[in-house]
C-alpha positions in Angstrom: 1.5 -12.1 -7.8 2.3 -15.3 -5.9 1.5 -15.7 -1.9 5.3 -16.3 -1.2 5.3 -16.4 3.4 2.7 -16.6 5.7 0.7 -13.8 7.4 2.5 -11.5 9.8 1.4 -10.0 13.0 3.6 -6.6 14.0 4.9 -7.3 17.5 3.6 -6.1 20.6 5.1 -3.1 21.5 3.7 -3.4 25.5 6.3 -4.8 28.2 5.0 -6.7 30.5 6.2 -6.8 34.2 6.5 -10.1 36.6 5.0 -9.7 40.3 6.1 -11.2 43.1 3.8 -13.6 45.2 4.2 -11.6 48.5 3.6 -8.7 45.6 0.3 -10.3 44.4 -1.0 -10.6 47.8 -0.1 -7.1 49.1 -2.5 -6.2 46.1 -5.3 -8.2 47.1 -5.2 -7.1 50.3 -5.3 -3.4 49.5 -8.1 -4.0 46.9 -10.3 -5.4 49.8 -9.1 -2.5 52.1 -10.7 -0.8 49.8 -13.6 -2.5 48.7 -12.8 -2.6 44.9 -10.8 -2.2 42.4 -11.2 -0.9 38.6 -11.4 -3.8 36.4 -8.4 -4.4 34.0 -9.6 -2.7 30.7 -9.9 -5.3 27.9 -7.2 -5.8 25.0 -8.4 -3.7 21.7 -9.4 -6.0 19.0 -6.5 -5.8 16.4 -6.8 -4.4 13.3 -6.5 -6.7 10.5 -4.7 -4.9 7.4 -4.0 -6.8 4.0 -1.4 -5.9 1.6 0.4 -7.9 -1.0 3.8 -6.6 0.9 5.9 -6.7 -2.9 5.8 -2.8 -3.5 8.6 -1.6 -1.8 9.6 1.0 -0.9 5.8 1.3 0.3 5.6 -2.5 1.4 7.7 -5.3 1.4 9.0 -8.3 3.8 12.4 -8.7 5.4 14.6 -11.9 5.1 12.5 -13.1 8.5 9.0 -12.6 7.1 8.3 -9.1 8.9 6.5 -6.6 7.0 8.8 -3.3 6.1 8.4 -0.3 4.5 6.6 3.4 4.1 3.4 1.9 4.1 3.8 -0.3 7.0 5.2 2.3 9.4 2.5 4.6 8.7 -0.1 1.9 9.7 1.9 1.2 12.9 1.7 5.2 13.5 -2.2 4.7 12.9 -2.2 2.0 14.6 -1.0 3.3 18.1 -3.3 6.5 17.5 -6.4 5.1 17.2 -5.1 2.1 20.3 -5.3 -0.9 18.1 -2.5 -3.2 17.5 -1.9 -4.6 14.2 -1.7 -7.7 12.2 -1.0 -8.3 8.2 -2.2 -10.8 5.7 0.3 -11.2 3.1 -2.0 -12.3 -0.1 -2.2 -11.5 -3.8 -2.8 -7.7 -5.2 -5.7 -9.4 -7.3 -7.8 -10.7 -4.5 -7.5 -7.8 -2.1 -10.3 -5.5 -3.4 -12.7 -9.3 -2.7 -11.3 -9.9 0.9 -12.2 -6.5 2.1 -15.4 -5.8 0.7 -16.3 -9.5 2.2 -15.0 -8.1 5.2 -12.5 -10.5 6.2 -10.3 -8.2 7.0 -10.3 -4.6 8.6 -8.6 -2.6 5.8 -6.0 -3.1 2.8 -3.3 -0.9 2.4 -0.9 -2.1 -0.7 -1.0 1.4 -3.0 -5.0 1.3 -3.5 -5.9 3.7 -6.3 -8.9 5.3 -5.8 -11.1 4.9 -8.5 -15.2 5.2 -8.9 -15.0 1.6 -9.9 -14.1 0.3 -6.5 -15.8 2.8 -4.6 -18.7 0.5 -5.8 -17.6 -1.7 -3.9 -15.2 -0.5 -1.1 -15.2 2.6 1.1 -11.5 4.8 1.5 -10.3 6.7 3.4 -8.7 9.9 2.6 -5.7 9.5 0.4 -2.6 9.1 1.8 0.0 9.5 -1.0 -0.6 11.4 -4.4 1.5 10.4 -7.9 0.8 10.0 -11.0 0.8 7.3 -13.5 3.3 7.3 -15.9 5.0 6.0 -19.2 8.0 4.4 -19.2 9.9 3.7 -23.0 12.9 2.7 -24.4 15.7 5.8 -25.3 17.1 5.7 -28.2 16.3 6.7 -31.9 12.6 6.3 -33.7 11.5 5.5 -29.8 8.3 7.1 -28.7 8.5 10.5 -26.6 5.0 11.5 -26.3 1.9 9.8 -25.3 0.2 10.8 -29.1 3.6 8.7 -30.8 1.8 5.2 -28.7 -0.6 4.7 -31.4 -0.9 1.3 -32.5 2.2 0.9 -30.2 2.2 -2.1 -27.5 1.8 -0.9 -24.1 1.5 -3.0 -20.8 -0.1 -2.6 -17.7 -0.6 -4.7 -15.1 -3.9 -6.3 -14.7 -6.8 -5.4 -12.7 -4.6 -1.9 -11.4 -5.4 1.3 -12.4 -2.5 1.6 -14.9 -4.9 -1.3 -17.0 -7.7 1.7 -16.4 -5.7 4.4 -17.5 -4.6 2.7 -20.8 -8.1 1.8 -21.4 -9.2 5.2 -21.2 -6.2 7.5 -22.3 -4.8 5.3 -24.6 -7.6 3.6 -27.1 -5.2 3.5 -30.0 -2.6 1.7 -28.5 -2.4 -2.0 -28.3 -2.9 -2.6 -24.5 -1.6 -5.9 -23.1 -2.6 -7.0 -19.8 -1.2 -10.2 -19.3 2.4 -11.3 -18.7 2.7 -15.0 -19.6 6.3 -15.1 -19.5 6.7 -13.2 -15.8 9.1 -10.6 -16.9 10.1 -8.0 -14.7 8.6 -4.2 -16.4 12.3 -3.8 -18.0 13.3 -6.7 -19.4 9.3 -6.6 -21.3 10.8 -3.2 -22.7 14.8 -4.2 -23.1 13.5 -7.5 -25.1 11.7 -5.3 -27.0 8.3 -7.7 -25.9 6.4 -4.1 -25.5 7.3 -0.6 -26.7 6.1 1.3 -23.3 5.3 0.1 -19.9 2.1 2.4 -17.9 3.2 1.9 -13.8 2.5 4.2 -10.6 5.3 7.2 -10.6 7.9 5.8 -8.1 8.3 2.3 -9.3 8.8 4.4 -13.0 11.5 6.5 -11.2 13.1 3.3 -9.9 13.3 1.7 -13.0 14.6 4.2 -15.1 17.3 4.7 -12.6 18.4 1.3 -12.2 18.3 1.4 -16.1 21.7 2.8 -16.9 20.6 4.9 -19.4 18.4 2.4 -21.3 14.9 3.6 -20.2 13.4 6.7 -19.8 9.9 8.4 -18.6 7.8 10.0 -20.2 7.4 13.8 -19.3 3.2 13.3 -20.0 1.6 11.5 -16.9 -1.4 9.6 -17.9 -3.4 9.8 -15.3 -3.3 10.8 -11.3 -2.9 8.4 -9.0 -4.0 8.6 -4.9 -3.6 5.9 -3.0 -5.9 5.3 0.1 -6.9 2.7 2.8 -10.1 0.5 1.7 -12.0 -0.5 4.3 -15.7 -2.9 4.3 -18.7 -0.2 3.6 -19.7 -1.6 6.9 -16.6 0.0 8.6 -17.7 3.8 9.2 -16.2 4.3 12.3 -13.1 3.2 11.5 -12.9 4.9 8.5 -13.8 8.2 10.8 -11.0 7.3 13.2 -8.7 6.4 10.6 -8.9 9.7 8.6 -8.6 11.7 12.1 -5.5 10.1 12.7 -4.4 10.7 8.8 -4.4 14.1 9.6 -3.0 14.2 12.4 0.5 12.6 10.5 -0.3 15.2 8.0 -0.6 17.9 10.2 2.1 17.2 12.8 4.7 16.6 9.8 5.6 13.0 10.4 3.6 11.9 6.6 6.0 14.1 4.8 8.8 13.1 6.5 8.1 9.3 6.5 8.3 9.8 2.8 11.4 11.3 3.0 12.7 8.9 4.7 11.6 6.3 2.0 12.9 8.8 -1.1 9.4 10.0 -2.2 7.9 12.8 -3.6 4.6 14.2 -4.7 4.2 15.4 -8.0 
């Protein structure tokens, strides 16, 4: 996954007001009348978040660089609860998990399957969004329909995700291939007949067999469940306490279901 723009920082939401000279000195004059007055509270740090902003509907850039998406909405909504202000670093999905558990940044939030693997390395938060992992194949005659008929079959994943995991684990017998060298897209791999199934997250299999015309379909077997969460440095405690407050206060109050309504997604 290439680093294609520069970082982002959401804009600030605050207006600011212009005073008047005769204003400013009015001001003065009443703080002295009064022998003080409270200090200006200081700006909240902002909170750094990381993605790799190419997963939409969850993440994705506009034409002018600005971060879009499920995923970016719900850490603006985060973002205003717990009274930080937000900025994004756009970088590769590969070098995420190393930037936050070097703690260069506050949190990543790009579709982070929890696995025990990274909770080696990483803390989470609670999960935000539950699929599964799924199967996507060719239709069509002597094509596979089950995950048993992927023996010896090639499957791809992509690397270092947990689709790689879950075809190392629930699919020994198949020929797992991890690498892309030609850069295809997930359906031409299948169409060209380069692989025989294709292991992604559940919406991006949806999405593809929709915009397939009838040429792909998904498996009704899941391979594995999928819950994407916020990782954050194991340093990060308090945050990851504030964080998961304000998680459930979008679940609670309704607006995490209907943010993914909004965006066309569904549970399992």
């Amino acid at each position: 996954m290439a680093l294609r723009t520069p970082a982002n920082t959401l804009p600030d939401r605050a207006g600011g007001t212009s005073s008047s000279p005769a204003a400013f000195v009015l001001f003065l004059g009443l703080c002295t009348g009064a022998g003080a007055c409270a200090a200006t509270p200081p700006t909240p740090a902002p909170l750094t978040v990381a993605s790799d902003l190419d997963n939409l509907p969850f993440a994705g850039v506009d034409a002018d660089g600005t971060p879009i998406g499920r995923d970016v909405e719900m850490m603006e909504l985060l973002g205003e609860l717990i009274g930080r202000p937000l900025v994004w670093r756009r970088m590769p999905f590969d070098v995420l998990l190393a930037v936050v558990e070097a703690g260069e940044v506050d949190a990543v939030c790009a579709t982070l399957g929890i696995t025990p693997e990274r909770e080696e390395r990483v803390v989470f938060s609670r999960p935000y969004f539950e699929t599964a992992i799924a199967v996507v194949v060719r239709t069509g005659t002597g094509e596979p329909r089950t995950l048993g008929a992927l023996k010896g079959k090639r499957v791809s994943a992509a690397r270092a995700t947990t689709s790689e995991r879950a075809v190392r684990r629930h699919l020994a017998d198949a020929l797992g291939i991890f690498e892309n060298e030609r850069g295809l897209p997930a359906d031409r791999r299948l169409l060209e007949h380069e692989v025989d199934a294709a292991v992604m997250d559940g919406p991006a299999a949806d999405a593809l067999v929709a915009a397939s015309a009838g040429r792909l379909a998904r498996l009704s077997e899941n391979l594995d469940r999928e819950r994407y969460a916020l990782a954050l440095p194991r340093n990060h405690a308090d945050l990851v306490r504030r964080l998961n407050r304000a998680l459930r206060t979008l679940e609670s109050d309704g607006r995490m279901e209907r943010l993914n309504e909004r965006f066309g997604l569904s549970r399992p």
